[in-house]
C-alpha positions as CSV (number, residue, x, y, z in Angstrom):
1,X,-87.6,37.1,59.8
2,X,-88.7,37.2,63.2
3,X,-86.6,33.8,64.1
4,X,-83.7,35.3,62.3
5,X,-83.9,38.4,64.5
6,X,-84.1,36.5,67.6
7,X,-80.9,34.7,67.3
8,X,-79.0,37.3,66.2
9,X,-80.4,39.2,69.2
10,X,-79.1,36.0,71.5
11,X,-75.8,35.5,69.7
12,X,-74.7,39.8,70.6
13,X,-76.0,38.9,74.0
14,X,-74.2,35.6,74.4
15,X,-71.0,38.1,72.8
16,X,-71.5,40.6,75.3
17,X,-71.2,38.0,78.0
18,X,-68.4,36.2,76.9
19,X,-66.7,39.9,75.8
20,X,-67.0,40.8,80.0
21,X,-66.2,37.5,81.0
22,X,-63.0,37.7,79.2
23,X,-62.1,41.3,80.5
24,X,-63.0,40.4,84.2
25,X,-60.5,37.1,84.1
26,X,-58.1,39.8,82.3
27,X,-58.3,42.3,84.4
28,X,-57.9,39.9,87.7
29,X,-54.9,38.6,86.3
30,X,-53.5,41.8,85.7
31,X,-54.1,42.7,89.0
32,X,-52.8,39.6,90.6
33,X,-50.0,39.7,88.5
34,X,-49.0,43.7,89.6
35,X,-49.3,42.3,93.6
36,X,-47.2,39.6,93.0
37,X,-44.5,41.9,91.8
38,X,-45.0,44.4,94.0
39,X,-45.0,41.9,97.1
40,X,-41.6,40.4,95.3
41,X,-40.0,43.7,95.5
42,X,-41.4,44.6,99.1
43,X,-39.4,40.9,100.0
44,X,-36.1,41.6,98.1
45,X,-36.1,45.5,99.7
46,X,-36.6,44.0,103.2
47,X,-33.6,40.7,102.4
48,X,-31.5,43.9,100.9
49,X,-32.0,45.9,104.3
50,X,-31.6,42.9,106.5
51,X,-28.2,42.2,104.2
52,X,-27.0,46.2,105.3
53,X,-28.3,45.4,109.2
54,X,-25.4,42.7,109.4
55,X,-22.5,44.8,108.4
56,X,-23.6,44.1,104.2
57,X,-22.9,41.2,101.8
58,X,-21.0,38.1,103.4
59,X,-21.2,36.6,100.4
60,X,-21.9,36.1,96.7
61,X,-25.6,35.4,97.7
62,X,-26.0,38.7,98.8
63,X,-24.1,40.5,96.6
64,X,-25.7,39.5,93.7
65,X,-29.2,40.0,95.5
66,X,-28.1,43.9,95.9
67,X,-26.8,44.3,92.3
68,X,-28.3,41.6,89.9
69,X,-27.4,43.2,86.8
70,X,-23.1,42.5,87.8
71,X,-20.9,40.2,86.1
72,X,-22.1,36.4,87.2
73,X,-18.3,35.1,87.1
74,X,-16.6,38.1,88.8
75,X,-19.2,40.9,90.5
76,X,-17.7,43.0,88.4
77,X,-20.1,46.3,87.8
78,X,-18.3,47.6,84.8
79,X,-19.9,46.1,81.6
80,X,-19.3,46.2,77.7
81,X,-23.1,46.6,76.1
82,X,-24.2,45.6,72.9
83,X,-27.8,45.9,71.3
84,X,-29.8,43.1,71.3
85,X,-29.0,40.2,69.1
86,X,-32.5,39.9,66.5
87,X,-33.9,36.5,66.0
88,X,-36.1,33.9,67.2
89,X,-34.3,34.8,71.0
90,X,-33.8,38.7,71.3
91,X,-31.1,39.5,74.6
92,X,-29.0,42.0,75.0
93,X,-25.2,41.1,74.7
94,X,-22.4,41.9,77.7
95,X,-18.8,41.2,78.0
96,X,-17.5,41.7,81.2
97,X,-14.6,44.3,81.1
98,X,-12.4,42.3,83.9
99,X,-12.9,38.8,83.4
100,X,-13.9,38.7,79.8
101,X,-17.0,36.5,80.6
102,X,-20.1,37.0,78.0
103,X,-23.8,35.7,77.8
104,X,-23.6,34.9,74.4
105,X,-20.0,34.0,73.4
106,X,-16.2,34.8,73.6
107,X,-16.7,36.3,70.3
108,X,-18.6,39.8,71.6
109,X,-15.6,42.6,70.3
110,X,-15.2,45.7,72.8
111,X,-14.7,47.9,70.2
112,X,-18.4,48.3,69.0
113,X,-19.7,47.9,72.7
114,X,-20.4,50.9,75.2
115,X,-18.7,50.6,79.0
116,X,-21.2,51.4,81.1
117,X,-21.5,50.9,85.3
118,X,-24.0,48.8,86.6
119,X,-26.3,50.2,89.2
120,X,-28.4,48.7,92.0
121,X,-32.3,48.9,92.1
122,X,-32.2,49.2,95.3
123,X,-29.8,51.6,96.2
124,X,-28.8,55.1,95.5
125,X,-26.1,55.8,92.8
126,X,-24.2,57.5,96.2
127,X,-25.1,54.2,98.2
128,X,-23.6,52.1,95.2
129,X,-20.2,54.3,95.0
130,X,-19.8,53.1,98.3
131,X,-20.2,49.0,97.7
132,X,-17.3,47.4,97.3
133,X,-17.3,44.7,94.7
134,X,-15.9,40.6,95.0
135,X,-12.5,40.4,94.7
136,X,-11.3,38.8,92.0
137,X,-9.0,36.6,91.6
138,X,-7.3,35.4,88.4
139,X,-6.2,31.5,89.2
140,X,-7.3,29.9,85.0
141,X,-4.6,30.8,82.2
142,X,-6.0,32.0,78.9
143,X,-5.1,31.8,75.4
144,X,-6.1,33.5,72.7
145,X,-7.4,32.1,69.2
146,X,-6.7,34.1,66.1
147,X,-9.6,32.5,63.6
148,X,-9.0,33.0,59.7
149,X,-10.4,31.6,57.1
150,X,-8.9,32.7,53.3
151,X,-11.3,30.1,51.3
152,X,-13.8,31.6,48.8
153,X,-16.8,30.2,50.9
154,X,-18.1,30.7,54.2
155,X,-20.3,28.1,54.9
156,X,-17.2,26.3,56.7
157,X,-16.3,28.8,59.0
158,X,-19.7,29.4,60.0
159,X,-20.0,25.4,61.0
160,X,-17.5,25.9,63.0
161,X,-18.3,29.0,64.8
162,X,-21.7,27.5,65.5
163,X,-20.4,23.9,66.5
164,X,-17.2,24.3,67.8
165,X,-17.0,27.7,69.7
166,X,-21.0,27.6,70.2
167,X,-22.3,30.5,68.7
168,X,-26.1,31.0,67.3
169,X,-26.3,30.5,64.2
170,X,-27.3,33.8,63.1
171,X,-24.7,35.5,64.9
172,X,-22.0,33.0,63.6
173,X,-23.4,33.5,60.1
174,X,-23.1,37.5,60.4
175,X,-19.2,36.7,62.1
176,X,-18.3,35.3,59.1
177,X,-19.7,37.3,55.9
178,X,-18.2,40.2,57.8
179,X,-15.0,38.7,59.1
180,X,-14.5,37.6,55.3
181,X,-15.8,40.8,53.2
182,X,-13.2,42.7,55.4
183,X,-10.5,40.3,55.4
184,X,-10.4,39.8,58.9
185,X,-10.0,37.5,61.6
186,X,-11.3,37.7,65.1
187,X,-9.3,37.2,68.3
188,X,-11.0,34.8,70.7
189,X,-10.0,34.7,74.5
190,X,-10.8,31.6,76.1
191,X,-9.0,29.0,78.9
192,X,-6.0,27.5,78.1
193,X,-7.5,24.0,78.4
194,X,-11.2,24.7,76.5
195,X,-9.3,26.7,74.0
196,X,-6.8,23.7,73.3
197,X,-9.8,21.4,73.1
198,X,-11.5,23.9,70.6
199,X,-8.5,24.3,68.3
200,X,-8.1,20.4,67.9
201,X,-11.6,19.8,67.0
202,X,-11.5,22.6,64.6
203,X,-8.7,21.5,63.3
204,X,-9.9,18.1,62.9
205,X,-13.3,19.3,61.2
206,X,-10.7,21.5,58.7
207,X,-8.8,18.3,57.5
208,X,-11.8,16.3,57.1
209,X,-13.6,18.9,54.8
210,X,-10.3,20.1,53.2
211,X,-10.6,23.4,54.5
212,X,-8.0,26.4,54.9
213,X,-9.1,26.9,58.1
214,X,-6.3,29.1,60.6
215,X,-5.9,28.9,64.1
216,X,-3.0,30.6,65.6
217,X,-2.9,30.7,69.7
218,X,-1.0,33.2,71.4
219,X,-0.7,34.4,75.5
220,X,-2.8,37.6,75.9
221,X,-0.5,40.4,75.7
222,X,-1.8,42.3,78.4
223,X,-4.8,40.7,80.1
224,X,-7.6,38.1,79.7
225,X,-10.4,40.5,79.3
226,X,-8.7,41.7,75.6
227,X,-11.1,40.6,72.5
228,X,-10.7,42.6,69.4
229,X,-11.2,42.4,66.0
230,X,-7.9,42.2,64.3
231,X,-7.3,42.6,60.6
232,X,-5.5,40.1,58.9
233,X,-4.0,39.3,55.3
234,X,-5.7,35.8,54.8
């Protein structure tokens, strides 16, 4: 009994030990990790005041150092947000109001999004009023890609989203059983060259399965940046 005693005595103590051991390395990292951060920020405030010392941004560089959160195509500081996409990668989906550009795929619709202005950590919402933004210049022509699919199954149309216009799978698969439970079709915008390229290896995919896949291009009607959803009869 006594022996049994004793070693249950030594394992709590041996617990204890390894319990503080773990809570010192925890705590150190903790702290390490907070100095880094706050030694990162201290270095990006100084680069941002140096960047206002020479007259401001000279270039995209520095721009995007003052406002991070802008449009990586364009600069633009006027963004479509969506909530964040669930699955095995969570992010939070934007489609740039100007240049249509999109982390996660032409296929983010406007009309269930919220405009809002991005600001700069760094600044002042006065300050940022005051910041001019890149100039942006249109040189690429668009078309856009009306996507219907009147079959009876999905499983098609959500190949395609995935393969051909890159879309995760969960958010292709979602596209689709609402797309089709509505009747609908969506309106991608892409460039006139990708989107070409797209269509044809749709297309191609459609006659191989025997598929009544629709593609329709047309020009945008009154600028790049317009993605809807678009009802359709198919």
């Amino acid at each position: 009994m006594a022996l049994f005693l004793g070693y249950v005595i030594i394992c709590l103590i041996w617990g204890c030990l390894l319990s503080g051991f773990l809570w010192v390395f925890w705590l150190s990292y903790r702290v390490d990790r907070q100095r880094k951060e706050q030694l990162g920020f201290a270095e990006q405030v100084a680069r941002i005041q140096q960047i206002f010392k020479t007259g401001g941004p000279r270039n995209r560089r520095d721009y995007f150092a003052i406002f991070p959160q802008a449009c990586p195509r364009c600069g633009y500081r006027q963004l479509h947000t969506e909530p964040p996409l669930f699955g095995p990668r969570q992010q939070r989906v934007f489609l740039c109001s100007r240049c249509s550009y999109s982390n996660c795929a032409p296929l983010t619709s406007k009309l269930n999004s919220i405009l809002r202005d991005v600001g700069s950590p760094y600044l002042t919402p006065e300050e940022t009023q005051t910041m001019a933004e890149l100039p942006y210049e249109q040189s690429e022509s668009h078309s856009q890609i009306f996507v219907s699919h009147p079959g009876k199954s999905i499983e098609f149309l959500v190949t395609v989203l995935s393969q051909v216009f890159e879309l995760p799978r969960e958010v292709a698969f979602n596209t689709a059983t609402e797309t089709h439970r509505q009747g609908q079709g969506y309106v991608l915008t892409l460039r006139k060259a990708e989107a070409e390229e797209k269509i044809n290896l749709a297309l191609d995919m459609a006659r191989k399965q025997g598929s009544p896949l629709r593609l329709t291009t047309a020009a945008p009607e009154n600028s790049p940046t317009s993605i809807a959803a678009t009802s359709t009869s198919g």
